[in-house]
C-alpha positions in Angstrom: 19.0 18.2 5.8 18.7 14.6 6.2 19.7 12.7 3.2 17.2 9.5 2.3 17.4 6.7 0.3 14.5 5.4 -1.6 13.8 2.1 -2.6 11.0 0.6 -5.3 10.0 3.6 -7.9 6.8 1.8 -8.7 2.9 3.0 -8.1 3.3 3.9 -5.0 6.9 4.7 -4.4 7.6 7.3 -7.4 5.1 9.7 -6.4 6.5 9.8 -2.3 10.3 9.6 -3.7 8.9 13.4 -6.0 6.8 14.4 -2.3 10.8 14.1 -0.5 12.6 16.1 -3.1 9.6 18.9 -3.6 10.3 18.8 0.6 14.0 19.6 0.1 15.2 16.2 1.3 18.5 15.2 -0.9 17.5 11.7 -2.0 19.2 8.8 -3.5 17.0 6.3 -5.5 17.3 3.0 -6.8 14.5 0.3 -8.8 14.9 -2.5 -11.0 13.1 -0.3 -13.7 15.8 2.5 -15.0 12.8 4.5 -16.4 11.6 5.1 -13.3 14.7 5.9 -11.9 15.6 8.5 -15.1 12.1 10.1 -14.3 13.3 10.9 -10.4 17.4 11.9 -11.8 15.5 14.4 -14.0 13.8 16.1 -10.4 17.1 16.4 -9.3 17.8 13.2 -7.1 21.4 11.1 -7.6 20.6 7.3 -8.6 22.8 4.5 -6.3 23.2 0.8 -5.8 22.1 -0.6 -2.2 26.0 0.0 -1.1 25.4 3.6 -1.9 22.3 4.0 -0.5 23.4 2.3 2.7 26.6 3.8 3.2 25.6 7.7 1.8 22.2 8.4 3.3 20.7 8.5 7.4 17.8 7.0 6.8 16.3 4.5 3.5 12.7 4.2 2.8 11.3 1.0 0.9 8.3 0.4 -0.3 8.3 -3.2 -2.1 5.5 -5.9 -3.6 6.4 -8.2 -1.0 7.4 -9.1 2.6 10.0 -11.7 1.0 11.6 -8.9 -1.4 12.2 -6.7 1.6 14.1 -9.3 3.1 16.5 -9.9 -0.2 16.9 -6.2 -0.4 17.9 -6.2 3.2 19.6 -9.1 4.0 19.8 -11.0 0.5 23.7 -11.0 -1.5 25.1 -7.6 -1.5 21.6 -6.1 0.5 21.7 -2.8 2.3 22.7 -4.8 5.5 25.9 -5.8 4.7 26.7 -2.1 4.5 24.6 -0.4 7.0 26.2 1.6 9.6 24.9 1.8 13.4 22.7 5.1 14.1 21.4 4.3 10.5 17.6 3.7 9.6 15.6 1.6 7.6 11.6 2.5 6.8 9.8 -0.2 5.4 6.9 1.5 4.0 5.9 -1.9 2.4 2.1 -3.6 2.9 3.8 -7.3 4.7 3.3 -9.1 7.7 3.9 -8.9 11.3 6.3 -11.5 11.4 8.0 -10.1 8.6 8.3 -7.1 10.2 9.5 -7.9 13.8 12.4 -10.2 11.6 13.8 -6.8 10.1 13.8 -5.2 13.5 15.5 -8.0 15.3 18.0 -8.3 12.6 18.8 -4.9 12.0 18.9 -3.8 15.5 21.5 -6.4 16.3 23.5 -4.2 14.1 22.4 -1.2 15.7 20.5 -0.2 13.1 17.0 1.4 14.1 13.8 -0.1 11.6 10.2 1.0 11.5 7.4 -1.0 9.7 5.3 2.1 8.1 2.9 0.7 5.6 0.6 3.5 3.9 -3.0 3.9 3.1 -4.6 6.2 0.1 -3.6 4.1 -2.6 -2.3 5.8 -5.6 -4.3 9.2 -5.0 -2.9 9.5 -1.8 0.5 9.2 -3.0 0.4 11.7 -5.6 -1.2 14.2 -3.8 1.0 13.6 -0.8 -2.0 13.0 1.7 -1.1 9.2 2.4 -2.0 7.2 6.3 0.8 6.0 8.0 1.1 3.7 10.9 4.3 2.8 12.3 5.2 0.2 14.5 9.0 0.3 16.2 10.7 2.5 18.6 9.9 6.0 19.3 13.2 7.8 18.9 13.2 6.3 15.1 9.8 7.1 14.7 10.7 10.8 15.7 13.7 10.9 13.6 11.0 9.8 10.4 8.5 12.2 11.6 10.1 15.3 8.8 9.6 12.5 6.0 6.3 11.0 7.2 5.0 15.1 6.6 6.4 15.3 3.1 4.8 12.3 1.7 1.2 11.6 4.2 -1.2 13.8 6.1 -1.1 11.5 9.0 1.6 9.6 10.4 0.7 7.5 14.7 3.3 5.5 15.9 0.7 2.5 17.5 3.1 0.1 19.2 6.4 -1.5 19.0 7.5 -3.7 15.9 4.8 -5.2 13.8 1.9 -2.8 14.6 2.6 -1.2 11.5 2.0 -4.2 9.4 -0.8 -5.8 11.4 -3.0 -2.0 11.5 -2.3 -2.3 7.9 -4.0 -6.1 7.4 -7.0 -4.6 9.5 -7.1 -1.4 6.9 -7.2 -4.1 4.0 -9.8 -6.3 5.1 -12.1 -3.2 5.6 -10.9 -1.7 2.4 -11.6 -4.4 0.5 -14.8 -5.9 1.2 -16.0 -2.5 1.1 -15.3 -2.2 -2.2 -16.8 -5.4 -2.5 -19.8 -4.5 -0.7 -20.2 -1.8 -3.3 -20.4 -3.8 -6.0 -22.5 -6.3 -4.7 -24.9 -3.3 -3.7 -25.0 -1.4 -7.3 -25.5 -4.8 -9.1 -28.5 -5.5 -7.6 -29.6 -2.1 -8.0 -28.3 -2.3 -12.3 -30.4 -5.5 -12.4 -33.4 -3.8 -10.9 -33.8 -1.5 -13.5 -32.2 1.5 -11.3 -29.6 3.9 -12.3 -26.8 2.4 -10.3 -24.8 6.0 -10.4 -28.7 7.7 -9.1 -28.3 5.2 -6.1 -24.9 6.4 -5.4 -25.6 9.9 -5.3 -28.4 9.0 -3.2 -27.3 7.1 -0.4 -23.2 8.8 -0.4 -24.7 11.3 2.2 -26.2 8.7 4.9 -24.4 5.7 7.2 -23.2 4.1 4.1 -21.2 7.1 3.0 -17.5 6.3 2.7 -14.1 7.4 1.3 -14.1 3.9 -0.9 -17.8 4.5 -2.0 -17.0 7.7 -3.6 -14.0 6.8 -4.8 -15.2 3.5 -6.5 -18.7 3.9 -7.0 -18.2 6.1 -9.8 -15.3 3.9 -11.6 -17.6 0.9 -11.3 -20.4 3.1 -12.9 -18.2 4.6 -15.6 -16.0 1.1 -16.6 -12.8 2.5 -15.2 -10.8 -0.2 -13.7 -7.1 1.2 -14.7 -5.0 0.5 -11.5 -4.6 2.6 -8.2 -4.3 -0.5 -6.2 -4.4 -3.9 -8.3 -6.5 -6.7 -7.5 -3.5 -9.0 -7.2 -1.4 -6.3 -4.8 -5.0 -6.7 -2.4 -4.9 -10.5 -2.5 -1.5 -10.5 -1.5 -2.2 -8.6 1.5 -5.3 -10.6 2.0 -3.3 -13.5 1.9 -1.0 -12.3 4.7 -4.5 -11.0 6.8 -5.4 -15.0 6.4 -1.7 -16.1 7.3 -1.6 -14.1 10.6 -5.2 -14.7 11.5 -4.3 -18.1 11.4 -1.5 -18.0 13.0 -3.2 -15.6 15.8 -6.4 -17.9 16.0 -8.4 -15.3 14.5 -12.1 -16.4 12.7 -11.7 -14.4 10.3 -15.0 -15.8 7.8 -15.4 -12.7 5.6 -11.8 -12.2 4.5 -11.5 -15.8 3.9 -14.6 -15.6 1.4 -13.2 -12.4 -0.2 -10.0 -14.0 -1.3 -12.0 -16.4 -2.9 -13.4 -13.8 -4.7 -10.2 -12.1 -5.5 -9.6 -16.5 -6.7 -12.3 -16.1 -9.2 -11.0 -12.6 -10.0 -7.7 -13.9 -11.0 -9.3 -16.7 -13.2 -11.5 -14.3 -15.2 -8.4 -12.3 -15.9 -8.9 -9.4 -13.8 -5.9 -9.5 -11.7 -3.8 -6.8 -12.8 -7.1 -4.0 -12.5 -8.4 -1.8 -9.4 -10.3 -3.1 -7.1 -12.9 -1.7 -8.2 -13.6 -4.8 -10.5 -14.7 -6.3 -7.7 -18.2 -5.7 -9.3 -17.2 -7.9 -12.3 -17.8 -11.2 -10.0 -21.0 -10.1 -8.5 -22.3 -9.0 -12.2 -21.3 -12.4 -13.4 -23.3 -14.1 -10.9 -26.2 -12.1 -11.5 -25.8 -11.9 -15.5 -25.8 -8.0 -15.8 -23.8 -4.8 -16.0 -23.4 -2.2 -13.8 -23.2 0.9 -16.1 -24.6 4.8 -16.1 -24.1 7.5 -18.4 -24.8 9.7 -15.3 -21.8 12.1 -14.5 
């Protein structure tokens, strides 16, 4: 079976790197955190440095914080490139931008080395249970060649366009992600600070138009206090920051995103950076000087 590296053990990536060895892929891993790579030895995959990894497995799967980490760990001092074979491929599962993208494309195929900009969506629930999106931009004969590893670790995998669609489906996901969950939050504080069970409104309205996947899933954690990361807030604004960037860049209005990173702004100065997004409701609660809480299960 194919053998696949995996780079950046964190959230995200140690749950899809157990999903490829519970699929029978032999995998090679490597992070900055050795914890994280003991935890994936103990499952049975072999640890490696980017040499190994680059010379000893077909394809290499990444998933990093940022578009200008990927680039270090590809083309930095003693990065994957320097030892990547033709016919080889690189998966960039990473949340970046277009540009970023279409830069590890040119540069890799120049090598003749095939690349595919896969970011995922689910968050951390959809990693662990294995039922992640993933949309691809690149080349269809590498996205085909992906296709086994895609089913191990998502429940949907759609090649949309050449390089960069990936990344730029993945800005569109965020922005509707986010100021969902910000729209949810704005919605149950007014309902707290009317006197009504903000949990009881959920329940209520989860069946109608305004039923979604990020209302059930954060409703409740705004309603029960839990804000212990799946995605953190400062993981969304640096996504939101690259939504702005290319939008920019593109032309693009783009009004609402631009007032949710302020939001994400104010989020950061009120120390909330480093939570879920569903403490989103903590800004609209401080503007309106109330709680959003139920004991309601």
């Amino acid at each position: 079976m194919t053998k696949i590296g995996f780079v950046g053990l964190g959230i995200m990536g140690r749950p899809m790197a157990e999903h490829l060895i519970k699929g029978g892929f032999p995998l090679m891993v490597s992070d900055l955190n050795q914890a994280a790579v003991d935890a994936l030895t103990a499952q049975g995959a072999e640890a490696g440095s980017y040499q190994d990894l680059a010379e000893k497995c077909d394809i290499i799967m990444m998933i990093l914080p940022t578009g200008a980490i990927v680039q270090s760990v590809l083309f930095g001092q003693g990065g994957l490139a320097e030892h990547l074979a033709p016919g080889k491929v690189v998966c960039d599962l990473s949340s970046v931008t277009p540009g970023e993208s279409q830069t590890c494309y040119e540069k890799l195929k120049a090598i003749g080395v095939g690349f595919m900009d896969a970011p995922v969506s689910g968050g951390e629930t959809g990693a662990i249970a294995g039922t992640l999106a993933i949309m691809c931009g690149g080349d269809e004969d590498v996205f085909h060649r992906l296709e086994p590893a895609f089913a191990a670790i998502g429940s949907s995998a759609l090649l949309i366009g050449p390089s960069g669609a990936g990344s730029i489906t993945k800005l569109a996901n965020q922005i509707i992600v986010n100021l969902n969950c910000c729209a949810v939050g704005e919605a149950l504080t007014l309902a707290t600070k009317a006197g009504v069970d903000p949990m009881k409104v959920y329940k209520a309205i989860r069946g109608g138009l305004a039923g979604s996947v990020v209302l059930d899933q954060k409703a409740p954690m705004m309603c029960h206090r839990e804000f212990q990361p799946g995605g953190t807030i400062r993981v969304n604004r640096k996504d939101i920051k690259n939504v702005l960037a290319t939008a920019h860049e593109l032309e693009v209005p783009v009004p609402l995103t631009a007032q949710l990173y302020e939001i994400q702004q104010a989020l950061s100065v009120s120390g909330h950076l480093d939570e879920d997004h569903s403490t989103y409701v903590h800004y609209f609660e401080s503007l309106a000087d109330v709680t959003v809480r139920s004991d309601e299960v």
